[in-house]
N, C-alpha and C positions, 0 to 999 in steps of 0.2 A: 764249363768255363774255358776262355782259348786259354792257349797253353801263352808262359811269360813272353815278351817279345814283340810285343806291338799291337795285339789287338784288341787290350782293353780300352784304346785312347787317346784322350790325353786330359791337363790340367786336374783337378782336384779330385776327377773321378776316375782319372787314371788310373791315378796313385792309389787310389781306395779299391780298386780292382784289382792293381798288383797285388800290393800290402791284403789280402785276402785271399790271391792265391799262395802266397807264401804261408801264410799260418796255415789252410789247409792242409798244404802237403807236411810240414812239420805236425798237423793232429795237434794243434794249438790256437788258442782262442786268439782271436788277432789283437784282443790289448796285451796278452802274455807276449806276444811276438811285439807288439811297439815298447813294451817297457824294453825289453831285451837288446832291441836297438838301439833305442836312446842311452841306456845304461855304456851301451859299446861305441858312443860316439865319443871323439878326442876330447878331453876338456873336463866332460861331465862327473860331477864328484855327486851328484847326489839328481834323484828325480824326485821332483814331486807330486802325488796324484791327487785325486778329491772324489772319490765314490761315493756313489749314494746310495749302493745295495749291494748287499752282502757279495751279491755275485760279482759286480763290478769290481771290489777288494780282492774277490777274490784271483781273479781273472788278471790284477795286477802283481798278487803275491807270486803267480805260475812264471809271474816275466821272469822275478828275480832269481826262478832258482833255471832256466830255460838258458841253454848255451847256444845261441844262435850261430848256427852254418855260417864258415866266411863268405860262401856262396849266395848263400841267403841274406846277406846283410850288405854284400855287391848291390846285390838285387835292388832291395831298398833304398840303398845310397842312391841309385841309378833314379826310382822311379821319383826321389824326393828331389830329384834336381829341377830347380827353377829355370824357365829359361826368361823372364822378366827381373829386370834390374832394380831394385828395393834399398832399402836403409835394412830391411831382415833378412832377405838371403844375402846382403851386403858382409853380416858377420860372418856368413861362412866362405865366403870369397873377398876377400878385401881391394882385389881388383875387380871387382864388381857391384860398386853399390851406387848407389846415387847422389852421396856425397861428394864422389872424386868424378875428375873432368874424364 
């Protein structure tokens, strides 16, 4: 896998390239590595999941107790940025949505 930095892409598969090499090098299942960042995102008081095998529970219980690298959750921040203007990534940019002129 290239190393972070630009060669996984871009758009949806990008991000699913990054967010994979990131749980790798942490030796963490990539939904432990996404609860752990959604957990560390400003705002969020509670995540909710919906497994449907044991593993998949399980794999979300590892997020909860996994202190994600500030480095590693840069990373993330970075690879989740949108660059299409939306009503959804409008919440996370309020200069940026499709509501306003």
């Amino acid at each position: 896998m290239a190393a972070f930095g630009g060669q996984a892409g871009g758009g949806e598969q990008g991000r699913q390239v990054r967010h994979g090499q990131v749980a790798a090098e942490l030796g963490a299942a990539p939904a432990a590595v996404a609860m752990a960042w959604v957990r560390g995102r400003p705002g969020v008081t509670s995540v909710i999941v919906g497994p449907r095998s044991v593993e998949q529970l399980r794999g979300n219980l590892d997020g909860l107790a996994l202190d994600l690298p500030a480095e590693a959750a840069a990373r993330l921040d970075e690879a989740s940025r949108s660059t299409t203007i939306s009503p959804v990534n409008g919440m996370n940019d309020p200069t940026r949505s499709a509501f306003r002129p």
